[in-house]
C-alpha positions in Angstrom: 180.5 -97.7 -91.5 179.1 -101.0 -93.0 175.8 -99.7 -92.9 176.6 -96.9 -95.0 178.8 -98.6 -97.7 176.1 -101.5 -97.7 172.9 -97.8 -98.0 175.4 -97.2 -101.1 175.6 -100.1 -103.1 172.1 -100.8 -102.5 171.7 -97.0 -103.7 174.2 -98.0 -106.5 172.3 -100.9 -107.3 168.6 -99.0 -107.9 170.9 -96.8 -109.8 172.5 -99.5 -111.8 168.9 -101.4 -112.1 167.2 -98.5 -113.2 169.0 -97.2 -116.1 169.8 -100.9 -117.5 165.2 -101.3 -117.4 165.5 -97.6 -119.1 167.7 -99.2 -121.9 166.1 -102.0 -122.0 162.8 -100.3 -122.6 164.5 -98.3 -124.9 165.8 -101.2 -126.8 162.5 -102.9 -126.6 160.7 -99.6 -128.0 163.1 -99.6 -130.5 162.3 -103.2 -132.2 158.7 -103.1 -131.5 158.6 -99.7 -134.0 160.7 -101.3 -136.2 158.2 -104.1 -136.8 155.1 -101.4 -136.8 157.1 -100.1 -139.5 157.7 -103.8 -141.0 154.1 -105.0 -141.1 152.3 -101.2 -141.2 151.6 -101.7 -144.9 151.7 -105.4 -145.5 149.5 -106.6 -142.0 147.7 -103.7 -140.9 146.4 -105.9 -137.9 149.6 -107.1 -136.5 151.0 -103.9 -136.8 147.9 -102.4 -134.4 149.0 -105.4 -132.0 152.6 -104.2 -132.2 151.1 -100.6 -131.7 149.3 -101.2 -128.7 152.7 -102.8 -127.3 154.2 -100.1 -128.3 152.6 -97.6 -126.3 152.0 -100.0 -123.5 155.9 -100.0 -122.6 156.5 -96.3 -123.9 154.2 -95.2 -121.3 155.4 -97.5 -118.3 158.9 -96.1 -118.9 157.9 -92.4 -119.6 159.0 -92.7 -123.4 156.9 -89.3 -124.3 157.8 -88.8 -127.9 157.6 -92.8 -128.3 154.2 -92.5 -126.7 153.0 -89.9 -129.4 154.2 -92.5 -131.9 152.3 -95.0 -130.6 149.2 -92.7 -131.0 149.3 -92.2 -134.1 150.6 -95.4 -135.9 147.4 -96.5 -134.1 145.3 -93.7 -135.4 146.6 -94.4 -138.7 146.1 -98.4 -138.4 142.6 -97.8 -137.4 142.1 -95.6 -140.5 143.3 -98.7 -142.9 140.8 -100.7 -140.8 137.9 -98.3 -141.5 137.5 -97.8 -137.7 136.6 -94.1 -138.0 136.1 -93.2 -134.4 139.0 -94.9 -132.9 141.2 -93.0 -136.1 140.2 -89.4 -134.7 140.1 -90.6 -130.7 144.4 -91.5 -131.4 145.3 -88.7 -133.6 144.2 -85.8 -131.2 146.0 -88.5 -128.3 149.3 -88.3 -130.5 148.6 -84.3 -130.9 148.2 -83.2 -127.3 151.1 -85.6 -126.2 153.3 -83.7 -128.9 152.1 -80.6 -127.4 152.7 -81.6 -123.9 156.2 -82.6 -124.1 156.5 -79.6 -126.9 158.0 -81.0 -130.1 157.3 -79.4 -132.8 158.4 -82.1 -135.2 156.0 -84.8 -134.4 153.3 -82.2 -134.0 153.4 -81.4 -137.2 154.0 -84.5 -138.6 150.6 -85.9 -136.6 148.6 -82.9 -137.5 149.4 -83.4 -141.1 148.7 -87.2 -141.6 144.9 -85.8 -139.5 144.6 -83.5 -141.6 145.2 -86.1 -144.5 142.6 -88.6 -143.4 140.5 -85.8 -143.3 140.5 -85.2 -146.5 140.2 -88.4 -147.5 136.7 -88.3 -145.7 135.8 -85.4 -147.5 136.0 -83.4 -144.9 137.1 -80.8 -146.9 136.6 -78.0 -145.1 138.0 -79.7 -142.0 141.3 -80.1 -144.0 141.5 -77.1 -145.2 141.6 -75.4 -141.7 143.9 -78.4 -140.2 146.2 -78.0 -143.4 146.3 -74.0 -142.6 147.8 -74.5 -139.2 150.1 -76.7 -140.3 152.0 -74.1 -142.9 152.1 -71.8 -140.3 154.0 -74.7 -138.4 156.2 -75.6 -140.9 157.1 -71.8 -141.5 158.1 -71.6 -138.1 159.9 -75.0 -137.9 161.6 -74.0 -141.4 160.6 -77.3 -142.5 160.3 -76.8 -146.5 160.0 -80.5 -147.1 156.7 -80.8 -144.7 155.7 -76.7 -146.4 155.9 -78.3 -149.7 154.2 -81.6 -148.6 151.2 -79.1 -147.3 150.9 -77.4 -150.7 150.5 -80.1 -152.7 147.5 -81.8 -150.2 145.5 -78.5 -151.2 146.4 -79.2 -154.9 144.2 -82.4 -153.7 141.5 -80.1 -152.4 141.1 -78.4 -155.9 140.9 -81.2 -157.9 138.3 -82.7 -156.1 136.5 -79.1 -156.5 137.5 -80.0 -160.3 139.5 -76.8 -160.4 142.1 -79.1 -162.9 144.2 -76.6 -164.1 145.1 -75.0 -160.7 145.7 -78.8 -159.3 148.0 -79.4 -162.2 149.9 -76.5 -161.4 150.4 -77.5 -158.0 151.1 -80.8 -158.4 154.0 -79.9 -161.5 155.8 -77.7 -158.8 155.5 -80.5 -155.8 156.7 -82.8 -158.6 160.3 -80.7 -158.3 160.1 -80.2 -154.5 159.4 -82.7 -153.3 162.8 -85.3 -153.4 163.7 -87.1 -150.0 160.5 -89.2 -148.7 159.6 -91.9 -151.3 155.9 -91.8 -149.9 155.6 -88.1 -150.8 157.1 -88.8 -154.2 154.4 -91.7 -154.4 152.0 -89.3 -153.4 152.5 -86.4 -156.0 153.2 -88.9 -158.9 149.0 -90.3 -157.7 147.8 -86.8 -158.0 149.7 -85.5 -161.2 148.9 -88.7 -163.0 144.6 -88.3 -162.0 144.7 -84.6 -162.8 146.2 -85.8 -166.6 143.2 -88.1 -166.5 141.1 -85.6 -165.8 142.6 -83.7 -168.7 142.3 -85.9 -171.3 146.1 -86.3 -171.1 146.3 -90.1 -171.1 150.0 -90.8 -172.3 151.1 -88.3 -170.2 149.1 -90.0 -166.7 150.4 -93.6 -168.0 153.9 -92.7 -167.8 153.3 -91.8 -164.2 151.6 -94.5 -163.3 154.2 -96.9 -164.7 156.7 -95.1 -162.6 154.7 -95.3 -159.4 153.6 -98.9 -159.8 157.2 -99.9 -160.3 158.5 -97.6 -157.6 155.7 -98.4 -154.5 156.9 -102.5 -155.8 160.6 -101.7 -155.4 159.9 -99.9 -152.2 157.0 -102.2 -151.1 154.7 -100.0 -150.0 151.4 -101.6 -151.2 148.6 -99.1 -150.6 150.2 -96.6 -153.1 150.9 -99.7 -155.0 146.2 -100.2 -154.9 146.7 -96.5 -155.7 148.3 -96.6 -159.1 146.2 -99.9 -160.2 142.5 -97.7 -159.3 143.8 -94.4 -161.6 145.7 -97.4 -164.3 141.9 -98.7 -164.6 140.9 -95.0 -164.3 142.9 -94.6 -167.7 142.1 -97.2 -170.0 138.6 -97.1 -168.6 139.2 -93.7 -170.6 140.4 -94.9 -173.8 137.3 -97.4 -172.9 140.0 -100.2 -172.9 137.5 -101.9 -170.1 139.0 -106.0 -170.2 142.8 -104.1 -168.9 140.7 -101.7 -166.2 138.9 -104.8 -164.9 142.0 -106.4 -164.8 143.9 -103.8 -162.8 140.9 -103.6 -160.4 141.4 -107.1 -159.8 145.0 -106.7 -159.0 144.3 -104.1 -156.5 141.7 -105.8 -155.0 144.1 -109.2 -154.6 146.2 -106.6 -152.9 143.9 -105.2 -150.7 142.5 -108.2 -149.4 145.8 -109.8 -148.4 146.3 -106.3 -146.0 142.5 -106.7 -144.7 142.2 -103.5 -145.3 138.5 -102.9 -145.5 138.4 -99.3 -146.5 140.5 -100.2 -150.0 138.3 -103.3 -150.6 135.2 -101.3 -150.6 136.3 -98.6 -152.7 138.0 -100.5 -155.1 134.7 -102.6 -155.2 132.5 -99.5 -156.0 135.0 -99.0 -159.2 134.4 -101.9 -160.1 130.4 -101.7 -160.2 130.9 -98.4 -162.1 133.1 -100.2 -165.0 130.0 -102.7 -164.9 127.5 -100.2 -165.4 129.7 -98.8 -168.4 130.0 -102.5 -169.4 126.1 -103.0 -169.0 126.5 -106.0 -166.8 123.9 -104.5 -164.7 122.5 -107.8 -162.3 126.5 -107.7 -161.6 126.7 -104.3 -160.8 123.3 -103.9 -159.1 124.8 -107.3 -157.0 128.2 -106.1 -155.9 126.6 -102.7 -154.7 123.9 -104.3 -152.9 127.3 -106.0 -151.0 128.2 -102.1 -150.8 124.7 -101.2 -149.2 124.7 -103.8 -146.8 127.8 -103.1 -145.5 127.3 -99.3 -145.1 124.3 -100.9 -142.6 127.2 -101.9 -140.3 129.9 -99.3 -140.7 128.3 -96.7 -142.3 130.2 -95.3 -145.1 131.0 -91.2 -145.7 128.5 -89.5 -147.5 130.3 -89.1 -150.6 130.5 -92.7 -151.2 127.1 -93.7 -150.3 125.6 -91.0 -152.6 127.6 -92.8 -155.7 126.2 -96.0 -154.2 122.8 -95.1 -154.4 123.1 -93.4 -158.0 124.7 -96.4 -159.9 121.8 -98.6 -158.2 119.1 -95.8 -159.4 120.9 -96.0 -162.8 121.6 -100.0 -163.5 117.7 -101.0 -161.9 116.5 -98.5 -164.4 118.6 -100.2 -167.4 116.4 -103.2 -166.4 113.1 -101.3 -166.2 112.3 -101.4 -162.4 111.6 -97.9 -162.2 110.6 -98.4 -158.6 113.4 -99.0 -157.1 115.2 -96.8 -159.5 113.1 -93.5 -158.1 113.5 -94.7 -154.6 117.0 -94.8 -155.2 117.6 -91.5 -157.5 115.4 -89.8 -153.9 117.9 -90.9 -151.7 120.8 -89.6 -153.9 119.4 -86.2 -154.3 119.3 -86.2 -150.9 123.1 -87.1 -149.9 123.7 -85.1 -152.5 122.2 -81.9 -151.2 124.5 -82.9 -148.3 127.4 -83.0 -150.9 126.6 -79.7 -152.5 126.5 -77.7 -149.5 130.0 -79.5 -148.5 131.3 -78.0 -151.8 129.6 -74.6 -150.9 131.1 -74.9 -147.9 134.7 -75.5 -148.7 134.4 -73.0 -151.8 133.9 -70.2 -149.4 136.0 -71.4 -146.9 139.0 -71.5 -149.6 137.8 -67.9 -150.7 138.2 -66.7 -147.2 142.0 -68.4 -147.5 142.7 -66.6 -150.1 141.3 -63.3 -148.9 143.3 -63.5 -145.9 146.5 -64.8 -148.6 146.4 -61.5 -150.4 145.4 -59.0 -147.1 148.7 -60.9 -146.0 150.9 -60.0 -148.8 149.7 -56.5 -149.4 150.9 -56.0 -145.3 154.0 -57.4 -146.1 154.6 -55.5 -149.0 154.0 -52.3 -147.0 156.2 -53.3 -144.3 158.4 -54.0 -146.8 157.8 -51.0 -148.7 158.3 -48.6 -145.5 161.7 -50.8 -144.5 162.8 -49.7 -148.3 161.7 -46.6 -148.1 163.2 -46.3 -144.3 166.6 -47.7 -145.7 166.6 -45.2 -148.5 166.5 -42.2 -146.5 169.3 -43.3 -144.4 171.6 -44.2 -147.2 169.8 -40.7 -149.0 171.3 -38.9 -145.2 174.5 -40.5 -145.2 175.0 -40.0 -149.0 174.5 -35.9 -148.0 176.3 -36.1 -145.4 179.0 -37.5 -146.8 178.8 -35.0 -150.0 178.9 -31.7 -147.1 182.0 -34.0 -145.3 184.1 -34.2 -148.5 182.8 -30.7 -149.1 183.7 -28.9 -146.4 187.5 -31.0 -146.6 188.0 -29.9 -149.9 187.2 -26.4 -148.9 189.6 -26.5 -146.3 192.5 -28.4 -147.8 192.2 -25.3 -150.7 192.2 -22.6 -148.2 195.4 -24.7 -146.4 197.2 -24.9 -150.1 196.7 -21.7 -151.0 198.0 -20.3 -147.5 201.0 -22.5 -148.6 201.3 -21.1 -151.9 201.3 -17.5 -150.7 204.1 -18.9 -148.1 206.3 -20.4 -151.4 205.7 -16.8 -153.2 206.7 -14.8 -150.2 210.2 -17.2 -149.6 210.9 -17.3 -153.0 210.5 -13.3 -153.4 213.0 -13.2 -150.4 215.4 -15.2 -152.0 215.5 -13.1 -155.5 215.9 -10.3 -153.4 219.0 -11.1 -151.5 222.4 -10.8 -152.7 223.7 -14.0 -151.0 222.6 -17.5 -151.9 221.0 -18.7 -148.7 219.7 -16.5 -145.9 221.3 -16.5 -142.6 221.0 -19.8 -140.6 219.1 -18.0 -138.3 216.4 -17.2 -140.5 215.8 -20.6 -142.4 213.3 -22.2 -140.5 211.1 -19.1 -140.7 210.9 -19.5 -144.7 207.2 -22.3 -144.9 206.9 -22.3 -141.1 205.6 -20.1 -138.4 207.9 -19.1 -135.4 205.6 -22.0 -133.2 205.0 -25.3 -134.5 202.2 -25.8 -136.8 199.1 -27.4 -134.9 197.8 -31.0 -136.2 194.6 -30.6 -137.9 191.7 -32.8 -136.9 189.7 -32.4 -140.7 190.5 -35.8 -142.6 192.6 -35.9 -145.8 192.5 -37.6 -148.6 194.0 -41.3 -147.8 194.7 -40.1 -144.0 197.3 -41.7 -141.7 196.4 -41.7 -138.1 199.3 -41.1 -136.4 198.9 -42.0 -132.2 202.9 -40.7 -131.9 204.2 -37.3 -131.2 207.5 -35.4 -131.5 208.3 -36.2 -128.4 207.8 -40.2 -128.6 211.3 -41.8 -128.7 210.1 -44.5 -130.9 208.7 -42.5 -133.9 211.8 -41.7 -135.4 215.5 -42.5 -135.5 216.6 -38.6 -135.3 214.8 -38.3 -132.3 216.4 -41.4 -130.5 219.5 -40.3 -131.3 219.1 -36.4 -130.0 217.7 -38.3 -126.9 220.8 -40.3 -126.3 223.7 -39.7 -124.3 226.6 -41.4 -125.7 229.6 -40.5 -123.1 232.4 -41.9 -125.6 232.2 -39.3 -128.4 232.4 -35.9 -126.4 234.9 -34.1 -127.6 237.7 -33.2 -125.8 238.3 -29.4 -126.9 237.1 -28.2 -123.7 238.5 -30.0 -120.7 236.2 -27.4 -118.7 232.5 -29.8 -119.7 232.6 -32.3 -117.3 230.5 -35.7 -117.2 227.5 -34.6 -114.3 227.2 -31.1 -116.6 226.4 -32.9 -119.8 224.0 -35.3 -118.0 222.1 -32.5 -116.4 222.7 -29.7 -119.7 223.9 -27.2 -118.0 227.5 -26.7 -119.5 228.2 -23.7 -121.1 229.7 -23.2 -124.5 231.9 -21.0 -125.7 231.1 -17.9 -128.1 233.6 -19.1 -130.5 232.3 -22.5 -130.4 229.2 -22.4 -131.5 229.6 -19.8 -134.2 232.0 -22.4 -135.5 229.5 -24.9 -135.5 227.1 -23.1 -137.0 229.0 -21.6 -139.8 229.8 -25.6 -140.1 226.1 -26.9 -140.3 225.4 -23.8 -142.9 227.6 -25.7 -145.0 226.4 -29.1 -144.4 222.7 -27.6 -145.5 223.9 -26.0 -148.6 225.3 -29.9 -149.7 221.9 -31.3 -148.7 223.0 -33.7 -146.5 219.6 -33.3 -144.6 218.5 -35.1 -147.5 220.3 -38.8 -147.0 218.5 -41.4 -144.7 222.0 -41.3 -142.5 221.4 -38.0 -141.4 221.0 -38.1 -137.6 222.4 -36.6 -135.0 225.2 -39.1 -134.0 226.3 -38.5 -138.4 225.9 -35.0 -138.2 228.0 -34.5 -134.7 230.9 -36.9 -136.7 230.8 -34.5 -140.0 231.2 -31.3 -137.9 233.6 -32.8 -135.3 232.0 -32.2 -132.2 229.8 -34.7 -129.9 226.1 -35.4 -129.7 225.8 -33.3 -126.3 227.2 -29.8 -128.1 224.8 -30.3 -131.5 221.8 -31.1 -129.5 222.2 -28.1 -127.2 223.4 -25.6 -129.7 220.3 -26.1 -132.0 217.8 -26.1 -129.1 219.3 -22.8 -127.8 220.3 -21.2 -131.2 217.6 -22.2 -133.4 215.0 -22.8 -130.9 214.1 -26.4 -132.1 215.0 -29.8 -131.3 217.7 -31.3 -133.9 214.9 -34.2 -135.1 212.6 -31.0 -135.9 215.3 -29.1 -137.5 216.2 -31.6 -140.3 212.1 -32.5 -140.5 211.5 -29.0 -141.3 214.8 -28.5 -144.0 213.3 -31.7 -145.5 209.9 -30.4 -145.7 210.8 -26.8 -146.8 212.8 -28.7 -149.2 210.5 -31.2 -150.9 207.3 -28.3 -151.0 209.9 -26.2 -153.3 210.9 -29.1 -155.5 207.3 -30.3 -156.0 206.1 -27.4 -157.3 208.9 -27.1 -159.7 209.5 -30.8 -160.8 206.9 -32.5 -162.8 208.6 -36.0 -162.6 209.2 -35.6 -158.9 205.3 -35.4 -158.6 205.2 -38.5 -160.6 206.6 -40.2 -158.1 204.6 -42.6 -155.1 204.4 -40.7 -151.8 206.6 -43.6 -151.1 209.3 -43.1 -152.9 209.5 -38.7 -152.5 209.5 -40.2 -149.0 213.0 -41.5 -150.1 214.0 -39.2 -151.9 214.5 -36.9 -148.9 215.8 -39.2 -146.3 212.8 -40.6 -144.6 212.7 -44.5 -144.0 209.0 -44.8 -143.3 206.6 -42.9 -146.0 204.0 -42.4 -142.8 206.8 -40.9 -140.8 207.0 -38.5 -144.2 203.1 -38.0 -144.5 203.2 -36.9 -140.9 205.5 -34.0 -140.9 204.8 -33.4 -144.4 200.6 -32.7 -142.8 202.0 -31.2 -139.5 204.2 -28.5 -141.2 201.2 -27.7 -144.4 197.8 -29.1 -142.9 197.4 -31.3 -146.0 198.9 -34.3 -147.1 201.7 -34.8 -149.7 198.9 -36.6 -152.0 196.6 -34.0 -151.8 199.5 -30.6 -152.4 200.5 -32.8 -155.4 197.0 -32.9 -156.9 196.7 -29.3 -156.2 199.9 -28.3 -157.9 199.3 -30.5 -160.5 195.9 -29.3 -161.5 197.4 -26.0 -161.2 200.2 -26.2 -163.8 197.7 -27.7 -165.8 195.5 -24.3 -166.3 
């Protein structure tokens, strides 16, 4: 026993250990990104030492996502370093290890800031087809900000193919996209504010650069802040103001330097040997891109910035007449920039293809979509018909049905002109709108139709009917001692002759009063007006008119209200509601029912009818 509790706590303990190392780690992850973060901009070398520590714990404690991180702040440190090979080696790390552990997110995030660099290495091409997989990423993820991000690096992709127009256009829409990251709002401001340069717009690109110079300071993000002072010199170099574009150059370069970052040094230093040249300080010039030259020897620079090296040396030795090293100079840049042209070539046609495959794209999806309309169409074209033979075919019936009913009001009130006596024989008044059997329920749907799930027979539909159900032992008359408890109960007494003639003659009268007519009328109130019980009524209507009592007063009701419908235009008027009233029926669907079971139409419908028809 105390070997097993001590196995547990020392299990306990591992246990314990282990998640308070994974915390730890996790803490210690946590505050080593925050000061990648802290120094990424400012001290791009402390942050690659932070990096490195970074991704040293993240993978010791199988931090994956923190691992891809770690990647790619390297990759992206290396880039500000101008270590090209080590930039490309970390971003396809930080790539795969998104992939492997299959976040989307981060893989789009890393693929983007690749494809970025990319571009800025004119890699064009490259870019292009990185920046195409990454849409299709962001449609998937639904990530509009990252979508939008995407569309305004290929705005980059056409100015640089000095399509201006088409960048401008791209860059205005980014402009009003893009809202959340300040970086991305950095980055569109850049763009916008060069593409007005390139236009000749000059008030226009100042006002953005004011905006992002005092925006990247408030925010202190200093490489965007090197951005806005290379494109302010880029502008008054423009309005050939060159004392303020040597000035801004300076500032950037101040800025540069105290980052270390190599790769902003060197191009801010080429700007500043092409405002020389445009100044005519030409040993200067020649001088500073010698420094250029020489470096390129050590880490060679991309082609695009070597070929403007060797041009402004062709052009400034030539100012000072030494053609010699002029020509070698101008044969060297024809030659990077046959290299340069078939980059352009290159990227042209591969942005062609894009666009091919853009519009092959959209004219599928307007098919599809055309085909889904046209598909949608034809069932609401179907179901339009169908509906149209439905109400059709309902109207055809509900005619025939009202003018078997009118034929039925003609016949009855023929009969009644030709007898002597007021009212026919008791015997015969059920037979005057109905048939001997109970009219069947039709199935065809009227005009506002009431589905009715109770039947004659269900106690609960209606208060006649739970009264004729009822036994009610206390009101049976006593005017024949011979009916005895166990005969009631089981029906089978026998009444006399006399009796029920009596009765009759009674509920004749009772009829002609149009009692049936009042919402009291049930069996219990009729019994107590013709002074006899529940038990005789009930059986001397079932066995004399061949009805239950709840159908009896249903049909005097109906036979009733058809008559007076057709004759009284204010009675049709009235809401279904309140004819329901009128003649005795609590519940206007209790009223719609009989009204449908005794005619085959509804009382809205027959009141259209007859309407229409005193209207002709």
């Amino acid at each position: 026993m105390k070997y097993f509790i001590r196995r547990s706590t020392l299990f306990y303990c591992i246990t314990l250990l282990f998640i308070m190392n994974f915390a730890g780690a996790q803490s210690k992850s946590k505050s080593l990104n925050d000061s990648i973060v802290k120094y990424f901009f400012s001290n791009p070398n402390k942050a690659k030492t932070y990096s490195h520590k970074f991704l040293k714990i993240a993978k010791q404690n199988n931090l994956s996502k923190e691992e891809s991180n770690a990647y790619f702040y390297i990759a992206d440190l290396c880039g500000a370093m101008s270590q090209k090979d080590s930039v490309f080696y970390y971003y396809d790390k930080a790539i795969q290890k998104a992939i492997d552990i299959d976040n989307k997110e981060i893989l789009l995030y890393h693929k983007i800031n690749k494809a970025n660099y990319l571009f800025y290495q004119y890699y064009y091409e490259e870019s292009l087809a990185l920046f195409e997989e990454c849409i299709k990423l962001a449609k998937k993820n639904i990530d509009i900000e990252s979508y939008n991000f995407i569309l305004v690096a290929q705005g980059k992709i056409h100015y640089e193919l000095e399509n201006y127009d088409k960048a401008l256009y791209i860059f205005k829409q980014g402009i009003k996209s893009v809202t959340r990251q300040t970086s991305a709002i950095l980055s569109v401001k850049h763009n916008l504010a060069k593409t007005y340069i390139k236009l000749n717009e000059i008030d226009s690109a100042f006002t953005l650069i004011n905006e992002g110079i005092q925006l990247s300071t408030k925010k202190d993000i200093p490489n965007y802040k090197i951005a806005f002072l290379q494109i302010e010199a880029s502008a008054y170099i423009e309005r050939k103001q060159y004392l303020n574009a040597r000035k801004s150059y300076d500032k950037a370069l101040l800025i540069s330097n105290e980052m270390e970052s190599l790769e902003d040094s060197n191009i801010i230093k080429l700007d500043i040997a092409r405002l020389l040249t445009l100044e005519k300080k030409h040993l200067e010039a020649i001088n500073l891109l010698n420094e250029l030259n020489e470096f390129d020897k050590k880490s060679p620079f991309v082609v695009e910035i070597v070929s403007e090296i060797y041009y402004l040396l062709a052009e400034n030795y030539k100012s000072i007449n030494e053609f010699s090293k002029s020509n070698d100079y101008y044969q060297k840049f024809i030659e990077k920039s046959k290299k340069l042209s078939q980059k352009k070539i290159e990227t042209i046609d591969y942005l062609h293809k894009i666009k091919v495959a853009e519009v092959e794209e959209q004219k599928f999806d307007q098919s599809k979509q055309k085909w889904t309309l046209a598909g949608m169409l034809l069932v609401v074209s179907l179901c339009i018909l169908l509906y149209f033979f439905y109400i059709k075919k309902r109207d055809t019936l509900n005619q025939d049905k009202f003018e078997a009913l009118l034929q039925k009001i003609s016949n009855y009130e023929e009969e009644l002109s030709a007898k002597t006596v007021g009212l026919p024989a008791i015997d015969n008044v059920n037979h005057l709108l109905f048939d001997d059997k109970e009219v069947e329920r039709t199935t065809v749907l009227e005009e506002n139709p009431i589905a009715y799930q109770e039947t004659e027979e269900d106690n609960n539909t209606d208060e006649l009917e739970n009264e004729e159900e009822e036994f009610d032992s206390e009101i049976i008359s006593q005017e024949d001692d011979s009916v005895i408890i166990d005969d009631v109960l089981n029906n089978s007494f026998v009444i006399k002759d006399g009796t029920i003639t009596e009765i009759l003659d009674k509920l004749i009268k009772l009829e002609e009063k149009k009692y049936f007519l009042k919402q009291e009328c049930t069996l219990h109130s009729v019994a107590k007006k013709l002074k006899t019980n529940t038990a005789y009524l009930s059986k001397i209507v079932n066995n004399e008119l061949g009805k239950s009592f709840s159908t009896y007063i249903n049909e005097l009701r109906i036979n009733y209200i058809i008559i007076e419908l057709k004759n009284n235009a204010k009675l049709r008027s009235y809401s279904v509601n309140a004819i329901a009233e009128e003649v005795g029926y609590k519940r206007p669907e209790s009223f719609t029912k009989y009204f449908k079971d005794a005619t085959g139409i509804t009382p809205a419908v027959y009141i259209r009818k007859i309407s229409k028809l005193k209207e002709v």
